[in-house]
C-alpha positions as CSV (number, residue, x, y, z in Angstrom):
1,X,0.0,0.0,0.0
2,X,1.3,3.5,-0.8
3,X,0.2,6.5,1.0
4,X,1.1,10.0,0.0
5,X,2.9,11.4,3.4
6,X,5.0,14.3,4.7
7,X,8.9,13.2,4.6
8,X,8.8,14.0,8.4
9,X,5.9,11.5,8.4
10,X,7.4,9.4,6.4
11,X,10.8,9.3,8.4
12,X,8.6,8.5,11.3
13,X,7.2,5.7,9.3
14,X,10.7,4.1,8.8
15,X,11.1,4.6,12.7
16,X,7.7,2.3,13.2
17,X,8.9,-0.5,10.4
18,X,12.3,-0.6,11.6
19,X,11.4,-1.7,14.9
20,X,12.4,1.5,16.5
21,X,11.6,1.5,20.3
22,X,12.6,4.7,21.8
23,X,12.3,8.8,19.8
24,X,13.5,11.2,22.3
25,X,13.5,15.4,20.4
26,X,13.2,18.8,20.9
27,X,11.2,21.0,18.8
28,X,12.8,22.6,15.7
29,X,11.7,23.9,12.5
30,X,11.9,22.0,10.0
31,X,12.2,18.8,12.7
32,X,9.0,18.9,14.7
33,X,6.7,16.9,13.0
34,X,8.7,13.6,12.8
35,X,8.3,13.4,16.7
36,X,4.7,14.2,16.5
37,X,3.9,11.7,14.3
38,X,6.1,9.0,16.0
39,X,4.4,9.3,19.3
40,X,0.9,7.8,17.0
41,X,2.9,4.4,17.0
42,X,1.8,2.8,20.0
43,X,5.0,0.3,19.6
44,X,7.2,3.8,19.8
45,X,8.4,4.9,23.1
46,X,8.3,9.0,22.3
47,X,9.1,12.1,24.2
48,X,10.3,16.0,24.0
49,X,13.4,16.2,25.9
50,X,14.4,19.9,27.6
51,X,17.3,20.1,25.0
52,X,18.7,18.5,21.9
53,X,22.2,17.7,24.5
54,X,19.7,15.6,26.9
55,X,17.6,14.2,23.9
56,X,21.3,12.8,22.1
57,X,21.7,11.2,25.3
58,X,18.7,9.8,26.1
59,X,18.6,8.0,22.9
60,X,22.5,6.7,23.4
61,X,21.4,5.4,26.6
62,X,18.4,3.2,25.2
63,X,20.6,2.7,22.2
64,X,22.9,0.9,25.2
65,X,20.1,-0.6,26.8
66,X,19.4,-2.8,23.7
67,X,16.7,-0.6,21.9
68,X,16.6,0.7,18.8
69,X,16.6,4.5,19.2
70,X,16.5,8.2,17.3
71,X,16.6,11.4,18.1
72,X,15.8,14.4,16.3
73,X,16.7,17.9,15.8
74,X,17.1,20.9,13.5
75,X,20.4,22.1,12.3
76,X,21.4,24.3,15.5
77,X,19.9,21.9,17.8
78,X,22.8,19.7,16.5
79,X,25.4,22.2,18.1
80,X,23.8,21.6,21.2
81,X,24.1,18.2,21.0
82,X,27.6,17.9,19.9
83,X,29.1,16.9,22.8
84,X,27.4,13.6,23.5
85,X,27.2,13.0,19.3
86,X,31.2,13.7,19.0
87,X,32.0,11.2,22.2
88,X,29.4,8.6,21.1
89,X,31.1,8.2,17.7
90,X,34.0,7.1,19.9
91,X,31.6,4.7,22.2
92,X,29.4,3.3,19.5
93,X,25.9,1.6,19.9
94,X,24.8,-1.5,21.2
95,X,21.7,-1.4,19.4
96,X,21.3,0.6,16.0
97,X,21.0,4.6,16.9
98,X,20.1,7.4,14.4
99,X,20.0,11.3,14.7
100,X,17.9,13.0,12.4
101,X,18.8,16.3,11.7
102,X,17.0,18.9,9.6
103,X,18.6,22.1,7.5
104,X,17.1,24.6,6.9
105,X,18.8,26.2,3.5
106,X,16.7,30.1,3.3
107,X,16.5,30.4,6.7
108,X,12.8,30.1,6.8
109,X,12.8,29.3,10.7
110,X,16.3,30.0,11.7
111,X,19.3,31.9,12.7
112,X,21.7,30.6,10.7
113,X,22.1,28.8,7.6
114,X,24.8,26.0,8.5
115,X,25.7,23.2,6.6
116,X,25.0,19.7,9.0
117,X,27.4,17.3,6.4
118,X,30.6,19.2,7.9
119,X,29.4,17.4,11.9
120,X,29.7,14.1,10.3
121,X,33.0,14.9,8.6
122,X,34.3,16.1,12.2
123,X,33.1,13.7,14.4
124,X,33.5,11.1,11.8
125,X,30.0,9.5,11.4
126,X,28.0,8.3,8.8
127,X,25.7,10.6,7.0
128,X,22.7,8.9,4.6
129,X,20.5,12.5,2.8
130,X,16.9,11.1,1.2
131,X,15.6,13.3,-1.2
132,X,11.7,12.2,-0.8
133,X,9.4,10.9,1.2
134,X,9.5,7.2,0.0
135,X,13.2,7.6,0.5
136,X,13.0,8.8,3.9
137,X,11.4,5.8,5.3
138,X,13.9,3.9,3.2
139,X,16.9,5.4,4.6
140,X,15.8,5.8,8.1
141,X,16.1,1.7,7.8
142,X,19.0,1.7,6.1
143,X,20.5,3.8,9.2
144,X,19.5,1.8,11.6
145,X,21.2,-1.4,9.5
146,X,24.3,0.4,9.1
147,X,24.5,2.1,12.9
148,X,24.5,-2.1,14.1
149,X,26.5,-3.4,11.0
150,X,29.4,-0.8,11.9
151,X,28.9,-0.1,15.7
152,X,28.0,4.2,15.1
153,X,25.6,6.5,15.2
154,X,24.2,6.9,11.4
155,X,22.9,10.6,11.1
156,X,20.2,11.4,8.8
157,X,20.4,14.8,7.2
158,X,16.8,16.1,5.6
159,X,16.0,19.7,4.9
160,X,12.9,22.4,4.9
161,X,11.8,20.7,1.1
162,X,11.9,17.1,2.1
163,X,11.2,17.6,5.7
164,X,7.8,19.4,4.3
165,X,7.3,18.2,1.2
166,X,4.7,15.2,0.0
167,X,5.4,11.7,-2.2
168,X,4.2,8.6,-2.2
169,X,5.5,6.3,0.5
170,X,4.7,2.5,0.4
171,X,4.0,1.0,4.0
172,X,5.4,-2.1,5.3
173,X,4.6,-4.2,8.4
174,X,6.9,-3.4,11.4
175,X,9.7,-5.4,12.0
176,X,9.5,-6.6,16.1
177,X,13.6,-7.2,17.1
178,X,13.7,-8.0,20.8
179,X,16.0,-5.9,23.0
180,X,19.4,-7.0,22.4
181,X,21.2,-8.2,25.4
182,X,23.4,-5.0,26.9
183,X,26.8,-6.1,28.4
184,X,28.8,-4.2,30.4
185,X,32.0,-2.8,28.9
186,X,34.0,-0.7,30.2
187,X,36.7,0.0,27.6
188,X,34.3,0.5,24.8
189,X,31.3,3.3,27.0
190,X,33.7,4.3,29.3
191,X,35.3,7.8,27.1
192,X,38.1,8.0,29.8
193,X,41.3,9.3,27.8
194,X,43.0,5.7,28.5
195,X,39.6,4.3,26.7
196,X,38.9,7.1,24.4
197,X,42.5,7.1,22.7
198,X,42.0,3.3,22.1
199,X,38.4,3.9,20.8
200,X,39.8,6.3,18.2
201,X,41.7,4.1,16.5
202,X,38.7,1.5,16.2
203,X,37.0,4.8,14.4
204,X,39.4,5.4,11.8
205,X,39.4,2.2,11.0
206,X,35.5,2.2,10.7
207,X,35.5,5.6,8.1
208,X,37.8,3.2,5.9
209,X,35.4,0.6,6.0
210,X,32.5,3.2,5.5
211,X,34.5,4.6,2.7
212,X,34.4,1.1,1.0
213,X,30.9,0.7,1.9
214,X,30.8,3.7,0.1
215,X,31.8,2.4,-3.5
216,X,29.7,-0.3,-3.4
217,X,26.4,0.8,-1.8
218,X,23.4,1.1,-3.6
219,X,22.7,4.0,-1.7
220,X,25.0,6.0,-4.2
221,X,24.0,5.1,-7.9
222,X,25.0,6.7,-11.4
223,X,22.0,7.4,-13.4
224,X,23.6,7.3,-16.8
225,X,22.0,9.2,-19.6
226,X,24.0,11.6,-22.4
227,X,27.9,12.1,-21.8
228,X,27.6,15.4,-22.3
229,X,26.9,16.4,-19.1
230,X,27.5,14.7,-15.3
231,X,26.4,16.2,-12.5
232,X,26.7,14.7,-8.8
233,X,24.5,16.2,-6.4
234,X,22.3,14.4,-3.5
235,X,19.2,15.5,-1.5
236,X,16.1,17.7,-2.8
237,X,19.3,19.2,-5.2
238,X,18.6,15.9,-7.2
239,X,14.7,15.8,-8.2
240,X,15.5,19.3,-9.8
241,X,18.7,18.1,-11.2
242,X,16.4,15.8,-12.9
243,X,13.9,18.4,-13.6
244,X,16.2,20.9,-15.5
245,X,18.7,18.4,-17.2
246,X,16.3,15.6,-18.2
247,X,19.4,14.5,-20.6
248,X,22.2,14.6,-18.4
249,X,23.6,11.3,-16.3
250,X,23.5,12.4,-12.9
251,X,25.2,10.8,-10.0
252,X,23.6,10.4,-7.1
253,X,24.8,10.5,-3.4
254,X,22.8,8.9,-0.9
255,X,25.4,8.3,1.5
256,X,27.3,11.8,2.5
257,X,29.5,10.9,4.3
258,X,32.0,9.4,3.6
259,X,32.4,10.2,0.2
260,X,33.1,7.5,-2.5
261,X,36.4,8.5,-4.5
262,X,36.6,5.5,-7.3
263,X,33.0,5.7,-8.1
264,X,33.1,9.2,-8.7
265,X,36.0,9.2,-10.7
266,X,34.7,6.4,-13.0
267,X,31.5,8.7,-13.7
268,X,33.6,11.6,-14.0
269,X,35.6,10.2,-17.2
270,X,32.2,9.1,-18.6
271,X,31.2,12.9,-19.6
272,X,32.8,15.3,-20.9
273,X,31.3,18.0,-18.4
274,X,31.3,17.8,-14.9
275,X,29.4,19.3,-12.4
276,X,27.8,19.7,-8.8
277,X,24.9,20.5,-7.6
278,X,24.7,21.0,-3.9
279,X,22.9,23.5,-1.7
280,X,25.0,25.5,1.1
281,X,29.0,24.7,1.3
282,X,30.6,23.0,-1.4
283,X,31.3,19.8,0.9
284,X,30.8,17.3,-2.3
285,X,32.8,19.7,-4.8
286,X,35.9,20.0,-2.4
287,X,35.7,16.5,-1.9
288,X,35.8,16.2,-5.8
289,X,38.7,18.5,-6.3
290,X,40.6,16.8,-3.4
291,X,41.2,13.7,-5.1
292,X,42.2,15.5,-8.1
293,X,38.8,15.0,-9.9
294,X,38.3,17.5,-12.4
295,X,34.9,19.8,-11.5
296,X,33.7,22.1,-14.2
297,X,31.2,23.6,-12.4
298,X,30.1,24.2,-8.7
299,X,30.0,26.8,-6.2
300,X,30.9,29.1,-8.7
301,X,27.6,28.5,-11.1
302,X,25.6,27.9,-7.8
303,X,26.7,30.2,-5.0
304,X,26.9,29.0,-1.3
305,X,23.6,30.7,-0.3
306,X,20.1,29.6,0.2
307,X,18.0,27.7,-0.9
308,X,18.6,25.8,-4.5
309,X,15.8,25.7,-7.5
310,X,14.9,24.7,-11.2
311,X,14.5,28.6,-11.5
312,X,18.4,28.7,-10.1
313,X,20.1,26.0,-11.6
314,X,18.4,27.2,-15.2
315,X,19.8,30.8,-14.7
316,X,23.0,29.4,-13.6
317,X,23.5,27.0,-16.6
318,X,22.4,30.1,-19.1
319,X,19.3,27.8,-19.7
320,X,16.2,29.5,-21.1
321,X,13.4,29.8,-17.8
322,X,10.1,29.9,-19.4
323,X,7.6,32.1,-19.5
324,X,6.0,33.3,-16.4
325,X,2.9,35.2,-15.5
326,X,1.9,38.0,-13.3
327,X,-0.8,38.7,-11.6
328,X,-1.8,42.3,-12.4
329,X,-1.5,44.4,-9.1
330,X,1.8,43.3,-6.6
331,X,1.0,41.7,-3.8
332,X,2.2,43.3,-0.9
333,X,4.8,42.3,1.6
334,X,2.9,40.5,4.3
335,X,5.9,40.1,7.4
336,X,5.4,38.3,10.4
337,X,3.9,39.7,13.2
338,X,2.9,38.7,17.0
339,X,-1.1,37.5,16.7
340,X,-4.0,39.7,17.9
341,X,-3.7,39.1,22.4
342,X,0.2,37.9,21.9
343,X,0.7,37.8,25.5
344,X,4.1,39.7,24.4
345,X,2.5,42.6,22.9
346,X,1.7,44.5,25.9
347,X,5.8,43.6,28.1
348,X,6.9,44.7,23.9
349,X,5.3,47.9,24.2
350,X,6.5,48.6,27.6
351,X,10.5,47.8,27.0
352,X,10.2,50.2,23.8
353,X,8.1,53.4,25.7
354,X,11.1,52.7,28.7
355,X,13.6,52.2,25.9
356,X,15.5,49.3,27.3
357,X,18.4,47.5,26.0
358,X,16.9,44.2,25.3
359,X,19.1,41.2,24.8
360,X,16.4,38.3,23.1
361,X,15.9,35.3,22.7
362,X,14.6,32.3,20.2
363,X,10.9,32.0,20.4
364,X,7.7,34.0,19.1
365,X,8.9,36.8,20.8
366,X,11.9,37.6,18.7
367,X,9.0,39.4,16.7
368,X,9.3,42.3,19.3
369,X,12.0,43.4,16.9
370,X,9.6,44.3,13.9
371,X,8.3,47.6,13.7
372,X,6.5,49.5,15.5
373,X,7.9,47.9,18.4
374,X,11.4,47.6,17.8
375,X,12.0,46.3,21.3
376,X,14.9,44.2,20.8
377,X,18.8,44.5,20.4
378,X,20.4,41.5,20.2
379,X,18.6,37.7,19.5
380,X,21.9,35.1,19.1
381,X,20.8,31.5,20.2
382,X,18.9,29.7,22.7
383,X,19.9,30.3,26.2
384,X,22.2,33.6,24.9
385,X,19.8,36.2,26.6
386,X,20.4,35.7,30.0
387,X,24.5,35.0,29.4
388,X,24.5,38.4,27.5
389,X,22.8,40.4,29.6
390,X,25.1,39.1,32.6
391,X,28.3,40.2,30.0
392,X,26.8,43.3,29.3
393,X,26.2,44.1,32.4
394,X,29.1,43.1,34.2
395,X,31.6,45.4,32.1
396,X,28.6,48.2,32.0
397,X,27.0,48.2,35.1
398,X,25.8,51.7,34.6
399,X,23.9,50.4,32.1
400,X,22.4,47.4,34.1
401,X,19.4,50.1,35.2
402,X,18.3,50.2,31.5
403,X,19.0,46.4,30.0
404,X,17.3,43.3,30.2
405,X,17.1,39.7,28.7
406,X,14.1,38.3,27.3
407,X,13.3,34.3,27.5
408,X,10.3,32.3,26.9
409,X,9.5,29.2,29.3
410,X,10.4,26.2,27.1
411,X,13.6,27.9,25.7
412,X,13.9,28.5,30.1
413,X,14.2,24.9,30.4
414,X,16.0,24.4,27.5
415,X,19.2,26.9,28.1
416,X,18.1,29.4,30.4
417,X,18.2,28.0,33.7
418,X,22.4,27.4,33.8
419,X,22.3,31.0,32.5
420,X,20.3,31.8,35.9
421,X,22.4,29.8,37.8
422,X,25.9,31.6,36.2
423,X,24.0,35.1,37.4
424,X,23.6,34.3,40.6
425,X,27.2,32.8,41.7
426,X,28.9,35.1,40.0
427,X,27.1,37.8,42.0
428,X,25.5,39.2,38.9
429,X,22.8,42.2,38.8
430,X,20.7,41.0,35.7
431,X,17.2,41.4,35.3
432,X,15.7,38.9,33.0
433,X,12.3,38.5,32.1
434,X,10.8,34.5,31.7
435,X,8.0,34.7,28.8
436,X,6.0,32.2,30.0
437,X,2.9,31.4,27.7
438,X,2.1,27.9,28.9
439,X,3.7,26.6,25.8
440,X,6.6,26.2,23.0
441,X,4.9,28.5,20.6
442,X,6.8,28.5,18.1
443,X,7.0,25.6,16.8
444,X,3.5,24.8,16.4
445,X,2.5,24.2,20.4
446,X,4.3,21.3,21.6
447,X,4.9,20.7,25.6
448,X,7.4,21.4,27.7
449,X,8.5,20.5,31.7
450,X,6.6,23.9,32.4
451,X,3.1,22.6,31.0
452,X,1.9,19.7,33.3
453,X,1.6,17.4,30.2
454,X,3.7,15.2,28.4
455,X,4.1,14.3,24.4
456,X,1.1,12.1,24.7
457,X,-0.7,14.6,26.5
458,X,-0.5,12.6,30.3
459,X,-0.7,14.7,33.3
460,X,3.2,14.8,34.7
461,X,4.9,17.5,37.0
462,X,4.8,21.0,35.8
463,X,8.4,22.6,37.0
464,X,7.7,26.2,38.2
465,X,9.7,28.6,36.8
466,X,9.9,30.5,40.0
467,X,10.7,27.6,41.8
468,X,13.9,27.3,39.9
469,X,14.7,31.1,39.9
470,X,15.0,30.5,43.8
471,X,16.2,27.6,44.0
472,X,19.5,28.8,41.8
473,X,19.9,31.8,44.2
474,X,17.5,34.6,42.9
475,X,16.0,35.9,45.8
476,X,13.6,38.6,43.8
477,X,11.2,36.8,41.7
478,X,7.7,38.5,41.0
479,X,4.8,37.3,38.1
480,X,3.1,39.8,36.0
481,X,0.8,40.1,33.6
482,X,1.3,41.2,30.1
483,X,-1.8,42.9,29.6
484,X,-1.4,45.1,32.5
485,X,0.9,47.3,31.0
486,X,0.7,49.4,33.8
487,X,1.6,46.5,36.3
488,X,4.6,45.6,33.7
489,X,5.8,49.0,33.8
490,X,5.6,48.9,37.9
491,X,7.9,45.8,38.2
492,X,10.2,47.1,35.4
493,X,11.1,50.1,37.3
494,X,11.2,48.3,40.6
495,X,13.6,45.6,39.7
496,X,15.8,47.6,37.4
497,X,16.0,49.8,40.4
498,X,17.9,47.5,42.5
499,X,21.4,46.5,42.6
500,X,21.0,42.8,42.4
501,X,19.5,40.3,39.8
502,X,15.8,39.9,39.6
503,X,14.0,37.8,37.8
504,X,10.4,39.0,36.5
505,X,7.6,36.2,34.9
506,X,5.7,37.8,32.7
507,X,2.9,34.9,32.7
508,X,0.0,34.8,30.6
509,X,-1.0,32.1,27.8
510,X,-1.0,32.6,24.6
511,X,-4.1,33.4,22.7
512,X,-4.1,30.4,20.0
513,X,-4.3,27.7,22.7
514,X,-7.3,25.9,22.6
515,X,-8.6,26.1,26.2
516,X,-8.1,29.9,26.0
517,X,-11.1,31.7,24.9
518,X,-11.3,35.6,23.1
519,X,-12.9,38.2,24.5
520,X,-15.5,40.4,22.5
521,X,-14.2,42.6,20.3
522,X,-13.6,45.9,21.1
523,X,-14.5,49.0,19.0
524,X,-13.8,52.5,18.1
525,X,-16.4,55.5,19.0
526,X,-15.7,57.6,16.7
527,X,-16.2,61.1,17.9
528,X,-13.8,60.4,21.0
529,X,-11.2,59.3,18.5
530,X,-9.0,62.1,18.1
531,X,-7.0,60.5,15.9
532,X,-3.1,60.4,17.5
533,X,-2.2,57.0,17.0
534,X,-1.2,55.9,20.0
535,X,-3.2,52.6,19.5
536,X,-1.1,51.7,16.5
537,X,2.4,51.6,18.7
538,X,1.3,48.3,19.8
539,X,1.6,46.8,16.7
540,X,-1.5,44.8,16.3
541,X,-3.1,43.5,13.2
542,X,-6.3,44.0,14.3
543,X,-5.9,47.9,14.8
544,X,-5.6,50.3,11.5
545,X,-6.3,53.8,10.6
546,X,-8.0,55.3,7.6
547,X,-9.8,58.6,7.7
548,X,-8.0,59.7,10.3
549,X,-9.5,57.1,12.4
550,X,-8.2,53.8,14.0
551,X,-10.6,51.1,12.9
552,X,-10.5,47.8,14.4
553,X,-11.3,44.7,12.5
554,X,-13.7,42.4,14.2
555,X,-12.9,39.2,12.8
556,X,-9.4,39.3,14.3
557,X,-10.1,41.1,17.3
558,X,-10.0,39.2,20.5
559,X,-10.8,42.1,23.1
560,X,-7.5,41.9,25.2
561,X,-7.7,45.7,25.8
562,X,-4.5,47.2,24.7
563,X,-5.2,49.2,22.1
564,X,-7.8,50.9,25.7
565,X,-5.0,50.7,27.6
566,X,-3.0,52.8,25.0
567,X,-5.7,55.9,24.3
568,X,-5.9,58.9,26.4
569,X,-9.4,59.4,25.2
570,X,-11.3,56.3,26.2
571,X,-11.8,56.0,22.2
572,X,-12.4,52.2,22.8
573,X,-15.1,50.8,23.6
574,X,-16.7,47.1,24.1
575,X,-15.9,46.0,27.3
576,X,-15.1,46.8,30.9
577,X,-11.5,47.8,30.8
């Protein structure tokens, strides 16, 4: 049976018919959904972890247990969990292990653009890249074959077109494997340097039998059509490899890493052109040029930016791009911005009217940097808020009166709380502000420790945030509400007043969760508007102005009250303020 499916569904798929017992993630764009669909296999132990660091090693330690395990995580979330990934090449599995990990070429959810295939070159793992759906489930199984057959992790590398993209998948019956029998073994888990210097030699020699493998494996495959043309390419680069050279032979790469050298070279002397297609770094192309195989044509045609296309590779190869169509007036830009009754709207529009030094973070609320709010300086990583504004601070403390960080709740749990921790021993005066909105928002609502509810939605502890804050040594922690800009404004003062780090919740959920319900909408009287457009500092799409009037649309209006809160002349109306 085939099924048309998501290639995070379908990577799930391969999870549930390769006898995969334990999926341990954090959320990430493009990642998410291939944990949310896991946890619908009953057979499939699934759950978020605080971090991509813990999730890596919650999946070695089943992996050691005798299960069959994955983890999953977008491109940064793999520099998070680099240290247990690096140190469990070393170790190896007991049963099979693989790490997804999801690019994210465009930047369409992201901070950075960063090419995954160079962590498998340093830390000297295997690296299988589908380029569909079908071949998703395929791989994943593949992976889990090769992690046992050579003792390694097996990374899988996807990206934001096959991550979220649809093909056919055919499903296959799941394949029950008991739990193989763990064995203790010190020499081999134990990544003392007496160990560990003993392990690296058994990993070298495993990338030379990989890179054998390699040669042979039908995971790589030459496609051979006119000799005209070759090009070698791998991932989503090869369906439109296909699409604009229907007449070329193409070579592709299924297994990245490592490399095959003899197979490429044999290809290579069949055309008379060669060239690659690969989105981000040349990591194929240098590999080429390394073993003195000729490339015609790489990074130079293709660039090392963004995403790839047919549109691109036909303007690169001075191919004719046909004929497209407009549609009479432009449409007009349309850039993100926080929903009508964000719970950040109302802290935003405080920290810009105060104008604060505001060191962000990752999460919804990084949209407090669009205008009209232009609330925030500096948004690095997860975690970096609170260890910047503790820098900052430190070698500016006149400036500690007028800077704060910025965190959400799950990103609290995630990197936040050591941040805390560092404040408080190291005598710190930071004020940060916890965004709690009862939820990783972001990423399309999944739990956290701060929720009360695990992946499949069972009631489990929910860690208070304030809890934490005093248990790591913060002595002033106070909760707020975001639409009380008034009250926000109060706390602000208070804390930034004092000479000692404070740590303010800002606690409210946010408006798209299903158990929270709007509010009437408000409306505009007219003859009391005067027209000064205080209302529209708050940035909401629900507020406009036209005739030198605000308006407020009614369909998108959920009556939280800032826009009242905001104008001097009681020009809203609707409710009781």
């Amino acid at each position: 049976m085939k099924k048309l499916m998501l290639g995070n569904a379908a990577v799930a798929r391969g999870l549930y018919e390769a006898g995969c017992r334990f999926v341990s993630a954090y959320p990430g764009t493009p990642s998410t959904e291939i944990t949310e669909q896991a946890v619908n296999y009953e057979e499939i132990y699934a759950e978020w972890a605080p971090n991509e660091k813990v999730a890596m090693e919650s999946a070695l330690g089943a992996s050691l247990a005798g299960a069959r395990s994955f983890c999953a995580m977008k491109h940064v979330g793999l520099n998070v969990a680099a240290d247990p990934l690096f140190t469990a090449s070393y170790t190896g599995v007991n049963a099979g292990l693989v790490v997804a990990v999801a690019d994210d070429p465009g930047m369409h959810s992201s901070q950075n653009e960063q090419d995954s295939r160079h962590y498998a070159i340093a830390a000297k793992l295997p690296m299988v890249e589908p380029s569909d759906s079908q071949e998703c489930r395929d791989f994943v199984k593949i992976a889990f074959k090769l992690s046992e057959q050579f003792d390694t992790p097996v990374l899988l590398r996807t990206c934001t077109r096959v991550a979220h993209s649809q093909s056919l998948t055919e499903l296959l019956p799941r394949q029950e494997l008991p739990l193989k029998e763990y064995e203790k073994n010190g020499p081999k888990y134990i990544a003392a340097p007496a160990n560990a210097v003993r392990r690296h030699v058994v990993v070298e020699e495993r990338m030379k039998a990989l890179a054998q493998f390699a040669e042979t494996t039908g995971l790589n495959r030459a496609e051979m059509a006119g000799t005209a043309l070759g090009v070698v390419t791998s991932g989503t680069s090869y369906l439109y490899v296909k699409e604009v050279l229907p007449e070329a032979s193409v070579f592709k790469l299924g297994l990245v890493n490592p490399l095959p050298v003899e197979a490429l070279r044999a290809f290579s002397e069949k055309v008379d052109r060669l060239i690659v297609v690969e989105e981000l770094d040349g990591v194929i192309e240098t590999h080429l040029r390394s073993h003195g195989i000729r490339v015609d044509g790489g990074k130079d045609l293709f660039g090392p930016l963004g995403e790839l296309s047919q549109g691109r590779l036909r303007a690169a190869l001075g191919l004719e791009t046909p004929e497209s169509h407009a549609y009479g007036e432009p449409i007009p830009g349309r850039p993100p911005v926080l929903c009508p009754g964000c719970p950040h709207r109302g802290l935003f529009t405080v920290l810009s009217k105060l104008k604060l030094t505001v060191l962000g973070d990752i999460g919804c609320y990084t949209l407090g940097t669009a205008a009209p709010l232009n609330a925030l300086d500096s948004v690095v990583c997860m975690g970096a808020s609170i260890g910047m504004a503790h820098g900052f601070t430190t070698v500016r403390p006149e400036k500690a009166a007028s800077t704060v960080a910025v965190i959400g709740d799950s990103t609290f749990m995630h990197s936040g709380m050591t941040g805390i921790v560092n404040v408080a021993y190291n005598k710190g005066i930071s004020t940060v502000l916890v965004l709690d909105n009862a939820i990783t928002g972001m990423t399309g609502h999944q739990q956290n420790p701060t929720t009360g509810l695990t992946l499949r939605q069972q009631p489990t502890v929910a860690i208070r945030i304030e809890d934490v804050c005093r248990a790591a040594g913060i002595s002033r922690v106070r909760v707020v509400d975001p639409q009380d800009m008034a009250g926000v404004e109060t706390a602000l003062r208070e804390e930034l007043a004092v000479a000692e780090p404070s740590v303010i919740i800002v606690r409210r959920p946010c408006m798209l969760l299903k158990y929270v319900k709007a509010r009437p909408p408000l409306r505009v009287n007219p003859d009391k508007c005067r027209g000064c457009k205080s209302c529209m500092k708050i940035g909401c799409p629900a507020v406009s102005f036209a005739d030198k009037k605000a308006k407020i649309d009614p369909s998108i209006c959920v009556g939280c009250g800032l826009c009242a809160q905001m104008c001097k002349f009681d020009a809203f109306e609707g409710r009781e303020a």
